[in-house]
C-alpha positions in Angstrom: 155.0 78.4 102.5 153.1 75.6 101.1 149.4 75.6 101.9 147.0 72.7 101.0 142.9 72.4 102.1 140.9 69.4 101.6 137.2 68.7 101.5 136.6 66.2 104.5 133.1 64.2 104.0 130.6 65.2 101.0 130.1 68.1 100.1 127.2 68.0 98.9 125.6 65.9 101.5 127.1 68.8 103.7 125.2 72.0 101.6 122.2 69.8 101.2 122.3 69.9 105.1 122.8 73.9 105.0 119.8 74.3 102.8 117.6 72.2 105.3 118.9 73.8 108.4 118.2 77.4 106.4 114.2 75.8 105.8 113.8 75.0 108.9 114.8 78.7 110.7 113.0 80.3 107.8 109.9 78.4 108.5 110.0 78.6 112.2 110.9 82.7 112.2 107.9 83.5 109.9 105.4 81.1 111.6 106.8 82.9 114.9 106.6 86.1 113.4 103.3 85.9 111.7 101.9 84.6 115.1 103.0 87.4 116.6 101.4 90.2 114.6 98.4 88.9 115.0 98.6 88.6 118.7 99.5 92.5 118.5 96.7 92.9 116.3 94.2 91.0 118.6 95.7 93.3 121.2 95.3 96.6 119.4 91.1 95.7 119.7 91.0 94.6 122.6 92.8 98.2 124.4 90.9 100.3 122.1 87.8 98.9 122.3 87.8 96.6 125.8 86.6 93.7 126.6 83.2 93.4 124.5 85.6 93.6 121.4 86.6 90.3 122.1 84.9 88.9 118.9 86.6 91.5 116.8 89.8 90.9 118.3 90.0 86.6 117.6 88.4 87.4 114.0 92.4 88.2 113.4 93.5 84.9 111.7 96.9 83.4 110.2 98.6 81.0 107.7 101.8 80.3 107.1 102.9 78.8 103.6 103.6 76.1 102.6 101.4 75.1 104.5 103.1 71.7 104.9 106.6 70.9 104.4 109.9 73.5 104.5 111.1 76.3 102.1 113.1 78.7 102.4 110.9 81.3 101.0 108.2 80.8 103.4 105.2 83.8 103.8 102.9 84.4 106.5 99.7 85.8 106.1 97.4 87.6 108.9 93.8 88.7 107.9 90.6 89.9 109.1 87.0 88.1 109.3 85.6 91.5 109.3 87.6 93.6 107.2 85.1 96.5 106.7 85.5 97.1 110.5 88.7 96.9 110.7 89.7 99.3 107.6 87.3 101.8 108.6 88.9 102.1 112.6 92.6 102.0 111.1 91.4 104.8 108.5 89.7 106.8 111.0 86.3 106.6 108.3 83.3 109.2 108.1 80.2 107.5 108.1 77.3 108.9 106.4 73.7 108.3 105.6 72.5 105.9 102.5 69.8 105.9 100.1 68.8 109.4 100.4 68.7 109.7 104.0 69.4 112.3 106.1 70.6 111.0 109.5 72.1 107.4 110.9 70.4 106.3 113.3 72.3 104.6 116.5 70.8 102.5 118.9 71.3 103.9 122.4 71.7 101.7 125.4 67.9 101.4 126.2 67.5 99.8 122.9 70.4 97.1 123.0 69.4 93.7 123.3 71.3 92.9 126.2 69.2 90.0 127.7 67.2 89.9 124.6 69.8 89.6 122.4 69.5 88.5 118.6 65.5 90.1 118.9 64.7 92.3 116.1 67.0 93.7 113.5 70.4 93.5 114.0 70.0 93.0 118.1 68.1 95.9 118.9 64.7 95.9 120.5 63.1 98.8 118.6 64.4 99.1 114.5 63.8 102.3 113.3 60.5 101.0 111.2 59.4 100.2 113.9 59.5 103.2 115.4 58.0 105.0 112.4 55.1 102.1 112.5 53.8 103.0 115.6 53.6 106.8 115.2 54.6 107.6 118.7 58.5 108.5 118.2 59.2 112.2 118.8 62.3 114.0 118.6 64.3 116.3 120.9 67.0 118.3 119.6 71.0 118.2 120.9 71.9 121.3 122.6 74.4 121.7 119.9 72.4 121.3 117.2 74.5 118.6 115.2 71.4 115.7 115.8 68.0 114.3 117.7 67.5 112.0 119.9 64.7 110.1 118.8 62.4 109.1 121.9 59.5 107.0 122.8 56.7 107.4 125.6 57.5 105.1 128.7 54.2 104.3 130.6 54.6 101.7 133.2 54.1 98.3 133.1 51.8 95.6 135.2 54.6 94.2 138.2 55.8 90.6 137.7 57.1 88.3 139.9 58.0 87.8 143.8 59.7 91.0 144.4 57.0 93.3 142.3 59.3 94.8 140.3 58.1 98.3 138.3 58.6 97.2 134.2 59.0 100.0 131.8 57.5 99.7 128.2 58.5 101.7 125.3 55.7 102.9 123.3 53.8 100.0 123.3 56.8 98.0 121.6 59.4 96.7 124.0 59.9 96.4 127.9 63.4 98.4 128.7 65.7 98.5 132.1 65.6 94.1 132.3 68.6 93.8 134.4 68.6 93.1 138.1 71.1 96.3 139.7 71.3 97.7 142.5 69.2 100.9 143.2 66.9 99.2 140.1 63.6 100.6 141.3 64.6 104.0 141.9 66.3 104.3 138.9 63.0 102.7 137.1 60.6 105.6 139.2 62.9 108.4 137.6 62.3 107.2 134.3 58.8 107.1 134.8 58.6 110.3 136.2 60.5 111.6 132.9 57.9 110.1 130.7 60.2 109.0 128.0 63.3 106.8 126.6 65.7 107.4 124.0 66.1 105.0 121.3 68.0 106.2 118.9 70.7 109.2 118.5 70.0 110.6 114.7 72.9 112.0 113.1 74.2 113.6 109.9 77.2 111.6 110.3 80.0 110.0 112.3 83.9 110.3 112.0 85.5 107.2 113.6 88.9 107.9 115.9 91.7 106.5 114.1 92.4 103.6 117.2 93.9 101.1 114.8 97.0 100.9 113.6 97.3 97.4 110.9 100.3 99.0 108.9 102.1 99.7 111.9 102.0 96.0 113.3 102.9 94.8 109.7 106.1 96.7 109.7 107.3 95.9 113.0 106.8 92.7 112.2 109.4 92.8 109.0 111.7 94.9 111.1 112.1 91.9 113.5 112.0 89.1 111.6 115.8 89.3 109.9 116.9 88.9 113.8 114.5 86.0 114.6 115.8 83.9 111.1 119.2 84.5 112.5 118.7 83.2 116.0 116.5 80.2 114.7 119.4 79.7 112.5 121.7 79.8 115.4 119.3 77.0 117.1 119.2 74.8 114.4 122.9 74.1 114.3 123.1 74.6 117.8 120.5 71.5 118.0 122.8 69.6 115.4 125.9 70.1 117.1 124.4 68.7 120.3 123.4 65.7 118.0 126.4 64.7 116.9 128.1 65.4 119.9 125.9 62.6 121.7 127.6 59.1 121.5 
């Protein structure tokens, strides 16, 4: 038996077309890919930390290179705006004290900006030299010992506005409880009636929960992206076939 093969067309012209189809699904299955972890990332914020995490979450960014044109060695890159946040969530990081100090000191709700927000150091109403400056702080102990709340005398305020509304001031320094909520002036009259706000939580130190998990999302993402190239692959000649099929 007698077998003979012949090359039909050029052959080159044929691998030349290989190599492009290959650039192509290797380009679109890493800038796919590389999409995707990020969007996992984004969404790895967003469940651990809700929706006020939102600006954490979309600092994820991505490139694919090159950045213009087809390879097919392409490489995807996802990154962090804040990367100091990010590694010390994923590490699950103990937070201490610096330059000699002996507590952190962590703003409590009652000195967040909310409304006021971008005020003062950092967004809070009250900074902590602040509170040293006007020599009315005190401290209260935790029932377990580990920290102090740091507190400030609340006197009331003169009432503003149509409805009379009972304002709370802080030592002197800042007006607290600014939102409008329902059950607002009772809430306000039992504040009064305890004297005092706290406006800072001081502690030796704080271990973050581990809630991130980067490495994780990295290698889930190589684990699919063999199966992706091949099915952009299959796509690609699929889309040629159908080409040259149409008269």
């Amino acid at each position: 038996m007698r077998l003979a093969a012949r090359i039909v067309g050029d052959l080159r012209q044929a691998l030349a077309a290989e190599v492009r189809a290959g650039e192509q699904a290797a380009m679109r299955a890493v800038r796919a890919e590389t999409e995707q972890v990020k969007q996992d990332l984004r969404r790895q914020v967003t469940s651990s930390f809700g929706g006020n995490a939102r600006g954490i979450a979309n600092a994820w960014r991505s490139l694919v290179f090159p950045r213009s044109g087809q390879s097919l060695r392409p490489a995807g890159l996802v990154w962090s705006k804040v990367p100091n946040v990010i590694d010390a969530f994923e590490r699950g990081a103990l937070i201490r004290a610096k330059g000699g100090r002996k507590f952190l000191a962590i703003p409590t709700g009652f000195n967040a900006a909310r409304g006021r927000r971008g005020r003062g150091e950092k967004g809070m109403r009250v900074t902590p030299a602040q509170m040293v400056a006007s020599g009315q702080g005190f401290i209260r102990p935790f029932q377990s010992g580990r920290g102090f709340v740091w507190c400030l005398p609340l006197r009331q305020g003169g009432q503003t506005g149509r409805r009379r509304r009972t304002r709370l001031i802080a030592g002197g320094l800042t007006e607290i409880g600014t939102g409008n909520r329902k059950g607002r002036e009772a809430w306000a009259r039992g504040m009064l009636a305890r004297g005092m706000v706290p406006m800072f939580l001081l502690l030796p130190q704080v271990k973050l929960a581990r809630r991130l998990d980067v490495k994780g999302a990295a290698e889930r993402g190589l684990r699919r992206l063999p199966r992706r190239f091949v099915a952009e692959w299959g796509r690609t000649h699929a889309s040629d076939e159908s080409g040259r099929a149409t008269p």
